[in-house]
C-alpha positions in Angstrom: 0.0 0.0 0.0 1.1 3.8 -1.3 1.7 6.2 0.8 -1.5 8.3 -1.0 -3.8 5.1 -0.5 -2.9 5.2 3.5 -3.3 9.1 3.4 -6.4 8.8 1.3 -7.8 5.6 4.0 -7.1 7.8 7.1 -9.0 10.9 5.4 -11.6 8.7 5.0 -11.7 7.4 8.6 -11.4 11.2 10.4 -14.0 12.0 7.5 -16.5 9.5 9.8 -15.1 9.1 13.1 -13.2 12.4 14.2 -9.5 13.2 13.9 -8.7 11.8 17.5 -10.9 8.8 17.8 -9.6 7.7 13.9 -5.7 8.4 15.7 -6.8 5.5 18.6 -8.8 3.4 16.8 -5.4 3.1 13.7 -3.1 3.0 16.9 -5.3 0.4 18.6 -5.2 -1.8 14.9 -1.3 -0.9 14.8 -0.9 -2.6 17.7 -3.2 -5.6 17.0 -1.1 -6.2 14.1 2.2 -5.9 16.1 1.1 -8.2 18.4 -0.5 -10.7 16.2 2.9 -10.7 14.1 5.0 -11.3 17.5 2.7 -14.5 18.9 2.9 -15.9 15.5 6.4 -15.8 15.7 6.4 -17.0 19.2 4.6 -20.3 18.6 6.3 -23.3 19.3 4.0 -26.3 17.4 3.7 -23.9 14.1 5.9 -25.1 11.0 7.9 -22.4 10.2 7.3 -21.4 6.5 9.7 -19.3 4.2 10.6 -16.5 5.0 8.9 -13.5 4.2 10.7 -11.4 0.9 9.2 -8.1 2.1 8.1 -7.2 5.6 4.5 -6.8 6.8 2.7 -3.5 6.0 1.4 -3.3 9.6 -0.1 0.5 8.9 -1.1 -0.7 6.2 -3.2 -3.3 7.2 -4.3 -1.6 10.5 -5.9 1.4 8.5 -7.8 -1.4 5.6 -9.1 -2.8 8.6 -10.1 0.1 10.2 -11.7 1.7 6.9 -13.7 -1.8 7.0 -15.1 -1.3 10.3 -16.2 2.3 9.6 -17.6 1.1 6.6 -19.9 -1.1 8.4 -21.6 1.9 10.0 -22.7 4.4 7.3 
């Protein structure tokens, strides 16, 4: 994802929910992703597959989900 497209997603998301509350709810999806990423890694039983050629887009990711949710509601 392009910088523009996150810019454009996060317009999007003040555009319905307010410039602070869009700032916690991305933050709070951030970190969702963070954490997901870390326990993933942190799994003992789970077959390791190949690596990854290009990280995670964790902003990325936290702001589609976001936009999906506020979606939902108009």
């Amino acid at each position: 994802m392009t910088v523009v497209e996150k810019k454009s997603l996060m317009r999007d998301i003040v555009a319905k929910v307010g410039r602070d509350k869009a700032i916690e709810l991305v933050m709070q999806a951030y970190n969702t992703e963070l954490v997901t990423t870390w326990l993933s890694r942190m799994e003992i039983d789970k077959p390791r597959m190949m690596a990854r050629t290009r990280p995670r887009d964790h902003l990325g990711e936290a702001l589609t989900r976001v936009a999906a949710v506020c979606d939902l509601t108009s």
